[in-house]
VOFI-713516 format. One line per 5 residues: number of its first residue (from 0); their letters; for each residue x, y, z of C-alpha. Coordinates in nm, 2 decimals. Layout:
NUM = A = X:Y:Z ~ ... .
//
This chain:
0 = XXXXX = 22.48:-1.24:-6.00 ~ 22.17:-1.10:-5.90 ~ 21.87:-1.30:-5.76 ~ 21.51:-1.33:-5.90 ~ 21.30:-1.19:-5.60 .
5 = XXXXX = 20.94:-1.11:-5.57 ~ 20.84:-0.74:-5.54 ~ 20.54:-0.59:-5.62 ~ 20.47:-0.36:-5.91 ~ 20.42:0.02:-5.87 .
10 = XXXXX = 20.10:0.14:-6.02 ~ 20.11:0.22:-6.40 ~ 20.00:0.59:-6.47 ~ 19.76:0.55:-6.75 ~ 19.90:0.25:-6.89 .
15 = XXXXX = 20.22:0.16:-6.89 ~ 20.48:-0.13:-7.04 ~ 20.58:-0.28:-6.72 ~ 20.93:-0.35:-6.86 ~ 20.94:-0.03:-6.96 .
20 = XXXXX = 21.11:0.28:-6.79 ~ 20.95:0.54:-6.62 ~ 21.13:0.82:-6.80 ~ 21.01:0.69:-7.16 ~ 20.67:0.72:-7.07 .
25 = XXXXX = 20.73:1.08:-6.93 ~ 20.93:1.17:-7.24 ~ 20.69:0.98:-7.50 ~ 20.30:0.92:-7.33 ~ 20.16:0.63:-7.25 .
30 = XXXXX = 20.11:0.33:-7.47 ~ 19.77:0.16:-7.60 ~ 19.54:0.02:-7.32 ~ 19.41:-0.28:-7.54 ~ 19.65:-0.53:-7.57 .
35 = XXXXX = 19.77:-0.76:-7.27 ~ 20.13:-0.68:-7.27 ~ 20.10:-0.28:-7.22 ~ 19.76:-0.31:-7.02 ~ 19.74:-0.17:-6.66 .
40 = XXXXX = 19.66:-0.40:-6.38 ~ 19.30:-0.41:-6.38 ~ 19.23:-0.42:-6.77 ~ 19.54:-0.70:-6.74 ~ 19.34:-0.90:-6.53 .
45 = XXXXX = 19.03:-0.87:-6.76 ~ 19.20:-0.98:-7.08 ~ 19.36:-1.26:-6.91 ~ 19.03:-1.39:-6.79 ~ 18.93:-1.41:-7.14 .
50 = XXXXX = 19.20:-1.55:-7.34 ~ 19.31:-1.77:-7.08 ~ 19.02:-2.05:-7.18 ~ 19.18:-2.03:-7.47 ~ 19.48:-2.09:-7.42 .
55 = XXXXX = 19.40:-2.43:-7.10 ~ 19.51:-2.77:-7.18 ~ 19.16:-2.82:-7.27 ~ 19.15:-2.62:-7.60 ~ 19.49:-2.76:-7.70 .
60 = XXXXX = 19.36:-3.15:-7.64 ~ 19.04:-3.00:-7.87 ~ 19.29:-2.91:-8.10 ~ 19.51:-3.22:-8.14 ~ 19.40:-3.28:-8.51 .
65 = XXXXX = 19.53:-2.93:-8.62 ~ 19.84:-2.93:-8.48 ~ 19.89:-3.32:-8.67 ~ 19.76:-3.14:-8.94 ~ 20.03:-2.88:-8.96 .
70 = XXXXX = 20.29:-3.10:-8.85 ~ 20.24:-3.38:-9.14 ~ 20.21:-3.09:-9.41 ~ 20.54:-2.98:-9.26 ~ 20.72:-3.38:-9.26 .
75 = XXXXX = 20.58:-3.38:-9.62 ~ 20.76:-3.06:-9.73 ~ 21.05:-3.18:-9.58 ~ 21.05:-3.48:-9.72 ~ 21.01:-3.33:-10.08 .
80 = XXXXX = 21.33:-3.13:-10.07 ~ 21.54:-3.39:-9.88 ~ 21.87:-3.49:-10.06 ~ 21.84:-3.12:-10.32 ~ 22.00:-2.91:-10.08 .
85 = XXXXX = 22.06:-2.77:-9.76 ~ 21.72:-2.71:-9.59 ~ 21.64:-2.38:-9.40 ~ 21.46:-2.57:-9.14 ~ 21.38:-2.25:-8.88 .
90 = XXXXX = 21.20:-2.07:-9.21 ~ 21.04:-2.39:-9.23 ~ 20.95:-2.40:-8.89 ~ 20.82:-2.04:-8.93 ~ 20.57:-2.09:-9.17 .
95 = XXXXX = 20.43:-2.35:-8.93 ~ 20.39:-2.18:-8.66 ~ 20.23:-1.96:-8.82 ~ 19.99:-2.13:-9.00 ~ 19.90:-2.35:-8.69 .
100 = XXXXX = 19.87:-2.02:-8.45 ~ 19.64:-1.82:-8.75 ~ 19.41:-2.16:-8.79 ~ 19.38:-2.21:-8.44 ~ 19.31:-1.83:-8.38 .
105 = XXXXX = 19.04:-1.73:-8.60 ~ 19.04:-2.06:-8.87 ~ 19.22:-1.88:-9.17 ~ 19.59:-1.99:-9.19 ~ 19.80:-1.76:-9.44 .
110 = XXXXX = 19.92:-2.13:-9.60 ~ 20.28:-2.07:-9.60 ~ 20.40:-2.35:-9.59 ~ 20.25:-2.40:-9.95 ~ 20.45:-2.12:-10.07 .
115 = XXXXX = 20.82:-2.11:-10.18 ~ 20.89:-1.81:-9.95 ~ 20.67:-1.82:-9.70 ~ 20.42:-1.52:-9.79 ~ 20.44:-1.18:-9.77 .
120 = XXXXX = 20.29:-1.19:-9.43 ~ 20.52:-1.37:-9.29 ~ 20.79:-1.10:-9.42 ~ 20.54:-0.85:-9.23 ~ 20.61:-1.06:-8.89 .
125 = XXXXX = 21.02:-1.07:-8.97 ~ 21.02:-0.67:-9.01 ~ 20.80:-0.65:-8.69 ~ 21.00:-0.88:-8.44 ~ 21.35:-0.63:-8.59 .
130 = XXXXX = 21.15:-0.32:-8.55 ~ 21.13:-0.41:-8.23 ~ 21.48:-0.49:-8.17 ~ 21.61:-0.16:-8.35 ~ 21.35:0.03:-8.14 .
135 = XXXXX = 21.52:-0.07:-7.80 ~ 21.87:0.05:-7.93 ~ 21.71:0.33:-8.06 ~ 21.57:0.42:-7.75 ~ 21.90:0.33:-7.55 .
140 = XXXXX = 22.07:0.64:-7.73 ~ 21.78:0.92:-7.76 ~ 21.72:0.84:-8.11 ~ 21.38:0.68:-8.13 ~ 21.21:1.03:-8.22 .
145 = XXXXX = 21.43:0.98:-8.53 ~ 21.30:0.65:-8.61 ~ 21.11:0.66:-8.92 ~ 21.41:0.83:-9.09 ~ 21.67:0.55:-8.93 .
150 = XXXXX = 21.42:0.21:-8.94 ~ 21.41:0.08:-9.28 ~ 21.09:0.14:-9.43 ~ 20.97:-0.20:-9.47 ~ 21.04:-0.25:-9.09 .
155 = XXXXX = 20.94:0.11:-9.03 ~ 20.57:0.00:-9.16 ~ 20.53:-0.36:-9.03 ~ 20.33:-0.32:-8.73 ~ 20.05:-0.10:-8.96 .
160 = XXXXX = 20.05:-0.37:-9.22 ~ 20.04:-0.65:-9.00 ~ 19.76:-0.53:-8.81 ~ 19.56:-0.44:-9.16 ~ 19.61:-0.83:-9.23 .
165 = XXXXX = 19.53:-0.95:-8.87 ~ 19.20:-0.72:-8.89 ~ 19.09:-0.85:-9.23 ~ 19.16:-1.20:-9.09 ~ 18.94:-1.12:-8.79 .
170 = XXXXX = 18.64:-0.90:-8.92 ~ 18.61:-1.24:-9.20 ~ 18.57:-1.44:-8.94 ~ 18.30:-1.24:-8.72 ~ 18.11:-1.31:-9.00 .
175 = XXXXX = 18.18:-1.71:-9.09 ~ 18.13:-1.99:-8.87 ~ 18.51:-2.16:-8.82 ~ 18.57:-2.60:-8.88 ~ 18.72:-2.56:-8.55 .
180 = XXXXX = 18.65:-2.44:-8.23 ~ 18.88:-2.17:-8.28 ~ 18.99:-1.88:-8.01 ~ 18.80:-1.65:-8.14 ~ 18.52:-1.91:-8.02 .
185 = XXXXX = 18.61:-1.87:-7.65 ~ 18.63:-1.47:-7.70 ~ 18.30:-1.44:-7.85 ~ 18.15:-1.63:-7.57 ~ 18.28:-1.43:-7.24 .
190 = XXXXX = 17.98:-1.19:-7.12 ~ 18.26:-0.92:-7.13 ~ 18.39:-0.97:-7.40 ~ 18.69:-0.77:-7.63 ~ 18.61:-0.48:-7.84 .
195 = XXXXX = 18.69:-0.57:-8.20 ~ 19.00:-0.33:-8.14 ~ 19.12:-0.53:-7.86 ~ 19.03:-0.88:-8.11 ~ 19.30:-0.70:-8.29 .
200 = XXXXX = 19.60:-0.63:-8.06 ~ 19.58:-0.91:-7.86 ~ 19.58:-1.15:-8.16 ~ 19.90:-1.00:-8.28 ~ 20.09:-1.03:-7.97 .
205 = XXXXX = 19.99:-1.42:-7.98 ~ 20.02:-1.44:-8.33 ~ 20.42:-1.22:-8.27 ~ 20.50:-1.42:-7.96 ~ 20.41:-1.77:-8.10 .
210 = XXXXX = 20.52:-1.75:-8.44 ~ 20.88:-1.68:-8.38 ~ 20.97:-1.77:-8.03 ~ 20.85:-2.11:-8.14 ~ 21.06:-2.18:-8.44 .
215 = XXXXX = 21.38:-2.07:-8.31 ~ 21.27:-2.26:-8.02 ~ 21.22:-2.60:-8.25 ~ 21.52:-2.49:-8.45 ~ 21.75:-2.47:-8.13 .
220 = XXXXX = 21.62:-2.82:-8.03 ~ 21.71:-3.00:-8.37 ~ 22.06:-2.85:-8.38 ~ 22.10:-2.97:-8.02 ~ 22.03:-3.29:-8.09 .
225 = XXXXX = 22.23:-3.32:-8.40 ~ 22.49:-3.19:-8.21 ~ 22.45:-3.47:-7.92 ~ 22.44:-3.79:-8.02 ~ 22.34:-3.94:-7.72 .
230 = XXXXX = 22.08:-3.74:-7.64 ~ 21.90:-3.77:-7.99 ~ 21.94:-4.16:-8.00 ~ 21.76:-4.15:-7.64 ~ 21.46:-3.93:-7.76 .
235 = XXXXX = 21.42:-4.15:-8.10 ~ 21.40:-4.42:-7.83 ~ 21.13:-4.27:-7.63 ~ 20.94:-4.14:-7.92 ~ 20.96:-4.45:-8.10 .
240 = XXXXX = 20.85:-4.70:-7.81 ~ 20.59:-4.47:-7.67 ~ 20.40:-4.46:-8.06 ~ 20.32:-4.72:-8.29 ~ 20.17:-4.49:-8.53 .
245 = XXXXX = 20.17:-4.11:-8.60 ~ 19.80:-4.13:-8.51 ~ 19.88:-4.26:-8.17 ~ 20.04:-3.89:-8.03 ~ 19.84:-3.67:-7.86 .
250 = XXXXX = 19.92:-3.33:-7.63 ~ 19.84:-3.56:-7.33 ~ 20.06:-3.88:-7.43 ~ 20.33:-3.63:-7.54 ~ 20.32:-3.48:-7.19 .
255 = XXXXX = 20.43:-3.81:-7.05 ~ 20.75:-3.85:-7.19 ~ 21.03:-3.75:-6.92 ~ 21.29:-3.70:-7.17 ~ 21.13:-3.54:-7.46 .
260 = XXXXX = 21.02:-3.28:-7.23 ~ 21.37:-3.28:-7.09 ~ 21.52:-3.21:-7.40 ~ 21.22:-2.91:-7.49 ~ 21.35:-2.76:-7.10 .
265 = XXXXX = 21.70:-2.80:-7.16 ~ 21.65:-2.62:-7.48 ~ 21.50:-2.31:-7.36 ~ 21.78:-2.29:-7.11 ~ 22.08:-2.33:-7.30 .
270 = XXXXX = 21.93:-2.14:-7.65 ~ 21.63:-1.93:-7.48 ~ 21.45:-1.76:-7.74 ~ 21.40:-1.45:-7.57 ~ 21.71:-1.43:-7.36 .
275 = XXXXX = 21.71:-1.10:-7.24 ~ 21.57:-0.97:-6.95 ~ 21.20:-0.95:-6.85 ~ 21.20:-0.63:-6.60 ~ 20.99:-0.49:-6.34 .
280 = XXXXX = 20.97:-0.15:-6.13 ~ 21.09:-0.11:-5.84 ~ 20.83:-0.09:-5.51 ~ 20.79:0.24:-5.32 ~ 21.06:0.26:-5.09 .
285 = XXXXX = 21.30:0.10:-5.26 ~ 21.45:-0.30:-5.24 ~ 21.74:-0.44:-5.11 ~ 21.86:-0.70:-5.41 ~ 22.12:-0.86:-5.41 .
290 = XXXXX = 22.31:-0.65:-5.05 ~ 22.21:-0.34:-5.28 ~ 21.96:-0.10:-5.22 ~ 21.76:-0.01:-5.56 ~ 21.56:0.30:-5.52 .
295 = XXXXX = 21.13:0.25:-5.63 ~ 21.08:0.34:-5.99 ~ 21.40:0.18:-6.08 ~ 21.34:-0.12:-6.36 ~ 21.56:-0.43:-6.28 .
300 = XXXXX = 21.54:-0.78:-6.43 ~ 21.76:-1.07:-6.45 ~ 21.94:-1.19:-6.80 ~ 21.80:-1.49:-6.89 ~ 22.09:-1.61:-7.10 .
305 = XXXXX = 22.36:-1.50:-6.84 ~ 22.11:-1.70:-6.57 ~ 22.10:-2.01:-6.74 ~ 22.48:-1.98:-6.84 ~ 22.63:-1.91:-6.45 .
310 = XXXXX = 22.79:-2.18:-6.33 ~ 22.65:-2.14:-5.98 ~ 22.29:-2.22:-6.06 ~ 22.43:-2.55:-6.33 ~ 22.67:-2.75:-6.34 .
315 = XXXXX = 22.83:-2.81:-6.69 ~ 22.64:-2.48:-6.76 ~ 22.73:-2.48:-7.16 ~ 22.65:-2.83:-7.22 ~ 22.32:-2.98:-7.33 .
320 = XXXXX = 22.22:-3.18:-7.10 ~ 21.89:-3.29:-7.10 ~ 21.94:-3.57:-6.79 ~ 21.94:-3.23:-6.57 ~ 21.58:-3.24:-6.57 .
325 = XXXXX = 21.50:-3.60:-6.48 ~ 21.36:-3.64:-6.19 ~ 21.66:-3.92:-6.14 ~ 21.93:-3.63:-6.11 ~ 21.79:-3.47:-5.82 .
330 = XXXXX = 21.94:-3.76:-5.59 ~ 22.21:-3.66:-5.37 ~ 22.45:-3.85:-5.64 ~ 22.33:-3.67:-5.90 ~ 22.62:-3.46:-6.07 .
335 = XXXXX = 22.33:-3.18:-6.13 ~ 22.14:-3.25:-5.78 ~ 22.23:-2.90:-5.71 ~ 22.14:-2.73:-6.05 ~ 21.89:-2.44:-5.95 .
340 = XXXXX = 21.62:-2.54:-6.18 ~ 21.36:-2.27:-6.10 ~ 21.62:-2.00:-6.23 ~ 21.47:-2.10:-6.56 ~ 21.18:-1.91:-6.65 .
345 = XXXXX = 21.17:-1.81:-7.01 ~ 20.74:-1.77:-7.01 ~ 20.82:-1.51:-6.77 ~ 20.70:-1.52:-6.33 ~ 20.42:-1.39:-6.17 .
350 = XXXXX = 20.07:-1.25:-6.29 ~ 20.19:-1.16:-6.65 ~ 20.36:-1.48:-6.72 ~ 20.31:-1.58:-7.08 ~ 19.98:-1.74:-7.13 .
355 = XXX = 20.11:-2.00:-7.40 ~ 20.36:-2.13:-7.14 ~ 20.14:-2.46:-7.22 .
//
């Protein structure tokens, strides 16, 4: 099993994805300098000053009312189709996410969770988060040169639609004052601020990485819980003695329940929504990981999934088990006082760890 270690990263050559290999950008060029995920260090650091405001506690306690918002229009379509049928509750959680993440953007939510099928652009998002996935396998056997005759051509052509729609969304609202102190606020105001192409990029990353990382996350955590009995009748009680009312919860009272946020941990290690591997180059010189040497250039990374699942770093490794997180079960009698906690990092480590880790 190999061990997370701390290495630095070898200088990108234009601008490079760090997870990337070296031999794709030789073989293909490099990729676009304006969104955070593929910018070089420098520009990295730039982009992350900016959004990163943004993205603080502070803007999400500013925010409360629209995520109650989004979240009572959600309980309300639920509530509409209980008892009909078997509910679909991770496209439900979709459309959420993504209404919540356009509004608190740049004010204009898509409203798909008014519509029967969630929108076309939400479609858009599906094909873009496959395209993604057939690109790696395409590139793991030579054949990405080929892939506008292999991808479907609804996938083929997501990423072009859905940065016409994000544009649209953005250009209306360099022109409208938003209800909300949106993101696009805290862009606007930075002395160096984003070009209106880098507005672009970077809101579909956020607008990518939130929209479906956090459904399957919510959907993982409800089919744990319904799975474990215990563990959902100790969350109701939590919940349900922490608020009288639905007005009462707020991002900061939420915070302070130990076993909700137990639960939300436990989750994204047993179910991680991203659970492969986030990789990084190799230093100059090569590393020793692991009692291997790993020549520099080389891209290594540790499997999240196979992490989280090893039974060296948890014990009762398959099991949900949200008491692993208490701060109770790090006492020496503690059946989990030696589960390796900080293994789990699904937001990433280091200088490009996600920014919506909050």
């Amino acid at each position: 099993m190999f061990t997370f270690i701390r290495c630095a990263l070898t200088p990108a050559r234009d601008c490079q994805l760090v997870w990337k290999s070296i031999e794709l950008h030789e073989k293909y060029g490099s990729v676009d300098a304006h969104a955070i995920l593929s910018a070089d260090k420098s520009n990295h650091a730039r982009l992350r000053r900016i959004l990163a405001p943004a993205l603080s506690e502070k803007a999400i306690r500013e925010n409360d009312g629209i995520v109650l918002k989004y979240v009572n229009l959600l309980v309300d379509r639920l509530r509409a189709r209980c008892g009909q049928s078997f509910l679909d509750l991770n496209k439900y959680f979709e459309c959420t996410t993504l209404d919540l993440i356009a509004d608190l953007i740049c004010g204009q939510p898509d409203g798909c969770l008014r519509k029967e099928d969630g929108g076309v652009w939400l479609d858009i998002l599906r094909n873009v988060i496959q395209s993604q996935v057939w690109m790696q396998a395409l590139e793991t056997y030579g054949l990405a040169r080929w892939s506008s005759y292999l991808l479907p051509k609804a996938r083929a052509n997501a990423t072009i639609e859905n940065g016409k729609i994000i544009g649209a969304k953005i250009q209306t609202r360099m022109t409208n004052q938003p209800h909300h102190r949106d993101m696009m606020s805290y862009i606007l105001s930075e002395k160096n601020a984003m070009s209106p192409l880098e507005m672009r990029l970077n809101a579909a990353t956020i607008i990518g990485a939130g929209t479906g990382t956090t459904a399957t996350w919510l959907s993982t955590t409800f089919h744990s819980l319904t799975m474990n009995r215990d563990a959902y009748q100790c969350l109701a009680k939590e919940v349900r003695s922490a608020f009288a009312s639905d007005v009462d919860i707020t991002s900061d009272r939420v915070a302070q329940l130990p076993y909700l946020n137990a639960v939300l941990q436990e989750s994204l290690r047993i179910h991680s929504p991203s659970p492969s591997a986030t990789g990084r180059f190799v230093p100059s010189g090569g590393e020793v990981i692991d009692g291997r040497f790993v020549p520099e250039g080389t891209t290594v990374g540790v499997h999240q999934h196979a992490a989280y699942h090893c039974r060296s770093n948890f014990h009762r490794s398959n099991e949900f088990c949200p008491e692993r997180w208490l701060p109770q079960a790090r006492e020496s009698k503690s059946p989990f006082a030696k589960d390796q906690l900080g293994v789990v990092n699904p937001f990433s480590y280091g200088p490009r760890t996600c920014l919506g880790i909050r």
